[in-house]
N, C-alpha and C positions, 0 to 999 in steps of 0.2 A: 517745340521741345523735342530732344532729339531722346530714341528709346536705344538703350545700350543694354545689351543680351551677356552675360556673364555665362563664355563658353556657350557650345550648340546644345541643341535641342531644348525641350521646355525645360522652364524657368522652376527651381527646385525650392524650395520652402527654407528658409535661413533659422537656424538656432541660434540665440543669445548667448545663452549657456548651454554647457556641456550637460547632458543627463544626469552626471556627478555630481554632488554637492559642489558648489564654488565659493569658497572663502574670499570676500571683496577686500577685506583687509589686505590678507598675505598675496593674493594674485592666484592660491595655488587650490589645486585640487582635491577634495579630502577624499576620501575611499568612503564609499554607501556604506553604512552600519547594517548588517546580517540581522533580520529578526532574531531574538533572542527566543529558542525552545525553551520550553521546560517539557522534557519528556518525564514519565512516570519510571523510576527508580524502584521496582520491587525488591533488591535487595537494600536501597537506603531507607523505605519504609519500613519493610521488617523491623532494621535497626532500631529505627525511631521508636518501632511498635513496640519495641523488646525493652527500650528502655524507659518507656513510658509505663509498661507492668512493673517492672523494677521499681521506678519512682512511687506509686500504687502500691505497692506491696510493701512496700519502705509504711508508709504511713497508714494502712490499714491490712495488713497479712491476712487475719480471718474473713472478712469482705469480701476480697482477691481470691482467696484460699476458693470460698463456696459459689463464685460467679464462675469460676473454670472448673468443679465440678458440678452442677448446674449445667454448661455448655457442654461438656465432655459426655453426661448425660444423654441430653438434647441429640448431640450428633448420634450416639450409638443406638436409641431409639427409630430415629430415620431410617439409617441405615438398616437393623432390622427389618423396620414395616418394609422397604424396597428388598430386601432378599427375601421376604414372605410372599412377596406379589410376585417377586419372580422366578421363586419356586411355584407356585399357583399356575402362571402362565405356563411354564417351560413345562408340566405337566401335562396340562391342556394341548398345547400343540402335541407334545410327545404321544397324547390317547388319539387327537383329531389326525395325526399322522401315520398310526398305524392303521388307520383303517380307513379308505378310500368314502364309502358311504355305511351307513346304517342300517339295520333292518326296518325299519317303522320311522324314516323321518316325516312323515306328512303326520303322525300320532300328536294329537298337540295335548289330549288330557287321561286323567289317571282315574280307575277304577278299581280299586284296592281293595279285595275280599279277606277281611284276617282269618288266618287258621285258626282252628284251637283245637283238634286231635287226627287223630291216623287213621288212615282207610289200611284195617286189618285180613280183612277178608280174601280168599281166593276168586270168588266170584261178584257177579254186581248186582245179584238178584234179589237181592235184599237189601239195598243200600243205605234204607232209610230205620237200620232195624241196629239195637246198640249192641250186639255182638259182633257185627261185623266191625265196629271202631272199639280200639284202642283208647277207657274213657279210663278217671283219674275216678276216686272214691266218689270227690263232690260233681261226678257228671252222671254218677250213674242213677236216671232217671228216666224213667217211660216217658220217650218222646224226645228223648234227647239228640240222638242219631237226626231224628227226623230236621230237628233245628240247622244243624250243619248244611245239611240238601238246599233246605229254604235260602241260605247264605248262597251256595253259588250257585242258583237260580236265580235271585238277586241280583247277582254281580254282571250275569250273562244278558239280562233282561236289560239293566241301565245301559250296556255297553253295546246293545245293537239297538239302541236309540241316539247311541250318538256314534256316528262313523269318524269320529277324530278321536275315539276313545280308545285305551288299552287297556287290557284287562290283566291284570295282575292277581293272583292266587298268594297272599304271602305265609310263609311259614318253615321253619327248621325239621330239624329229626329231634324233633325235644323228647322223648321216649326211650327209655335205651330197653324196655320187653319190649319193644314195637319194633325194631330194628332199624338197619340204615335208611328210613322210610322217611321223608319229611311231607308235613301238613300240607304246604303247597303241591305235590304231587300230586297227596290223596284227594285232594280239591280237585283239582284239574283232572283225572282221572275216572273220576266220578261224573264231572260233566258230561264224558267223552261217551262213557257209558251210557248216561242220558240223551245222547245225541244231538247234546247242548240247549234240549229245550226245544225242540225243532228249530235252533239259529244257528245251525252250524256253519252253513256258508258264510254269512258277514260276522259271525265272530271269532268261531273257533281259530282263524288266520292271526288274530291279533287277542292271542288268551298266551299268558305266558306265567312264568313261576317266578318265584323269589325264594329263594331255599335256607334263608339263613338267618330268620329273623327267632328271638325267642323271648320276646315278649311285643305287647301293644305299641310300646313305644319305638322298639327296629319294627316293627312290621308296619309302619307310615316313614318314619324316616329310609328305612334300607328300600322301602319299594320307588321312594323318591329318588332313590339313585339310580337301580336297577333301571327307574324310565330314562334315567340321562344316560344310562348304558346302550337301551337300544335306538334310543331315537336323537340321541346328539344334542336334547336341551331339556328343561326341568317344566313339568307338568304347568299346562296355562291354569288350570282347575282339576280338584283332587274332592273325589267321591270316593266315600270308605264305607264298607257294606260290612254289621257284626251287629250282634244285641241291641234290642232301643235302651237297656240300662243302662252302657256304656258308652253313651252318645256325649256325654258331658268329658268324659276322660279322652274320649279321642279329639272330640269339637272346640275343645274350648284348650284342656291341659297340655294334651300334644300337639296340638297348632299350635297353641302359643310359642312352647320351646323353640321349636322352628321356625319360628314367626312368618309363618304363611297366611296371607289375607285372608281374615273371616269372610270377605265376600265372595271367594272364588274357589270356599271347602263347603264341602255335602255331608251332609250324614243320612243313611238308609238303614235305620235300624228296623229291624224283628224280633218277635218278643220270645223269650226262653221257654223252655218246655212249662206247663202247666204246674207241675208236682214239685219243682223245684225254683219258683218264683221267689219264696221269701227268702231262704238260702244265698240266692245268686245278689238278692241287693244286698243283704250283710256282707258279704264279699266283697260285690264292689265298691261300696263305701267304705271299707277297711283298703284296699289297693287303692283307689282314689286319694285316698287321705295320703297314704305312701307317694302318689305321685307328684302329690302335692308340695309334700316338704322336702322330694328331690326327683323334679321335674325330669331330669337326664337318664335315672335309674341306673346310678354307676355309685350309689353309694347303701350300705347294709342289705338291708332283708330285700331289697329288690335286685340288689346287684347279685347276692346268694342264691336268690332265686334264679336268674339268668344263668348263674354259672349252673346252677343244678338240672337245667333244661340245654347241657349241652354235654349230654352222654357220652358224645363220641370226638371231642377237640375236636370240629370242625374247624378249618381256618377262615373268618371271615373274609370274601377279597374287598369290602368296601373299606376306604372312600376311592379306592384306584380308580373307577370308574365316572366317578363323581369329582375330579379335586377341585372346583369353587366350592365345596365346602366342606372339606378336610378338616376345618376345622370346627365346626360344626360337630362333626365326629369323635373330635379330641376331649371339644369340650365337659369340663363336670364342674355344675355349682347349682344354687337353689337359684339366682336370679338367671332372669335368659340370656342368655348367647349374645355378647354386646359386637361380635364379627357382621361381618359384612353378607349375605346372602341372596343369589340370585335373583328371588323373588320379589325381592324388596325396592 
């Protein structure tokens, strides 16, 4: 059998048909059919959408009517909470921006002495004696002055036991015969006098003031912030140094507002002067009771109070320091603060 070579070189692969459709009937060639797209038509859907609320609305108007305000709702709520967070952030960078580093970032926890009146005196030789302070009718007690000393001796003693601790002194110019003088000063001043207790190398460095608080409840909140001011974040753990009567209003009333973990607050109470013992619980237990049925102290006789402990319209600068919780600051109601907080 003879082998017959169709043209030179190898031998190439023979097609039947043409790649093309072949119609055996007709002889002839049909043209390939294109897949068929369906691409997504955003304006023939609208349409569709537009008419389909139409039809809806034809047949139920109030329905319709309250499922689009209902969403209209919805969207404007969103929207808020993200221009809230990004007011918060855009804040945040804006304070982490201006300032390169901190004074005290390695300070991880808080040590908060509350004030409660003025270092009047010229000299410090007497410190522990009640003419040298600036006291209100219900302070003046033999032994009273002396109580205050005990406080930031206290304050100084916890805080050089613990070297991630900072020592906060809080308190305003709540006094207007005491003059532009605030509590934290005369705290801090008094120390200084003292010589800090013989601690003055590992404390005295990280003792600092809070000058604007004018009741119990700014004098843990505003020192909370005052820590975010110097150290770049909010206290891991918060020791608060004032009265053992007052341990339940600060431990229990003003932690909770601010819902910081009962496992990671202190309380270091000392007990009031001798002469004026039964005095000072009817007191507390009348303020207590007040902070009770408004926790925030922005509403009547406590909020009266506050104003009348601010002789001089100081301007508060907080929450600028602080803004994760600006609103924290804002808020006023008798339940707690349902925002969000670093601590938490």
């Amino acid at each position: 059998m003879k082998n017959y070579s169709f043209g030179s070189g190898s031998p190439k692969s023979f097609h039947a048909y043409q790649r093309s459709d072949f119609d055996l009937e007709s002889g002839t060639t049909k043209r390939a059919r294109k897949p068929r797209n369906s691409p997504l038509h955003p304006i023939k859907m609208l349409k569709y959408l537009g008419n389909r609320v139409k039809y809806y609305y034809k047949l139920h108007p109030i329905l319709v009517f309250f499922i689009s305000l209902s969403f209209g709702i919805t969207i404007l709520v969103i929207l808020s909470l993200y221009e809230s967070q990004f007011r918060v952030m855009s804040s945040y960078r804006k304070i982490d921006g201006a300032s390169d580093n901190y004074p005290f970032p390695k300070l991880k926890n808080l040590v908060m002495v509350a004030g409660h009146s003025i270092y009047t005196s010229n000299s410090f030789e007497k410190v522990d004696k009640e003419d040298s302070w600036f006291l209100e009718s219900y302070q003046k007690h033999p032994g009273q002055a002396a109580t205050f000393v005990t406080h930031i001796e206290e304050g100084v003693e916890i805080a050089s036991k613990d070297s991630e601790a900072l020592l906060l002194f809080s308190g305003g110019e709540t006094r207007k015969d005491a003059g532009p003088r605030s509590e934290a000063q005369s705290y801090w001043t008094v120390a200084e006098s003292k010589g800090w207790f013989g601690k003055e190398d590992g404390v005295r460095w990280r003792s600092l003031t809070e000058e604007h608080a004018r009741d119990s409840f700014e004098n843990l909140l505003f020192s909370v912030c005052r820590f975010r001011e110097l150290t770049g974040t909010y206290p891991l753990n918060i020791t608060v140094v004032s009265y053992d009567f007052k341990e339940e209003r600060f431990a229990h009333l003003h932690r909770s507002a601010i819902r910081f973990p009962e496992s990671r607050f202190f309380y270091s109470g000392t007990p009031g002067s001798p002469t004026s013992k039964e005095a000072a619980m009817k007191g507390e237990a009348l303020v207590r009771a007040q902070f009770q049925d408004d926790p925030y102290g922005c509403l009547g006789s406590l909020h009266r109070k506050k104003l009348g402990r601010d002789p001089f319209h100081r301007s508060i600068p907080y929450p600028n320091g602080c803004p994760e919780i600006e609103g924290l600051f804002r808020y006023c109601g008798v339940s707690p603060y349902p925002g969000s907080v670093p601590w938490s």
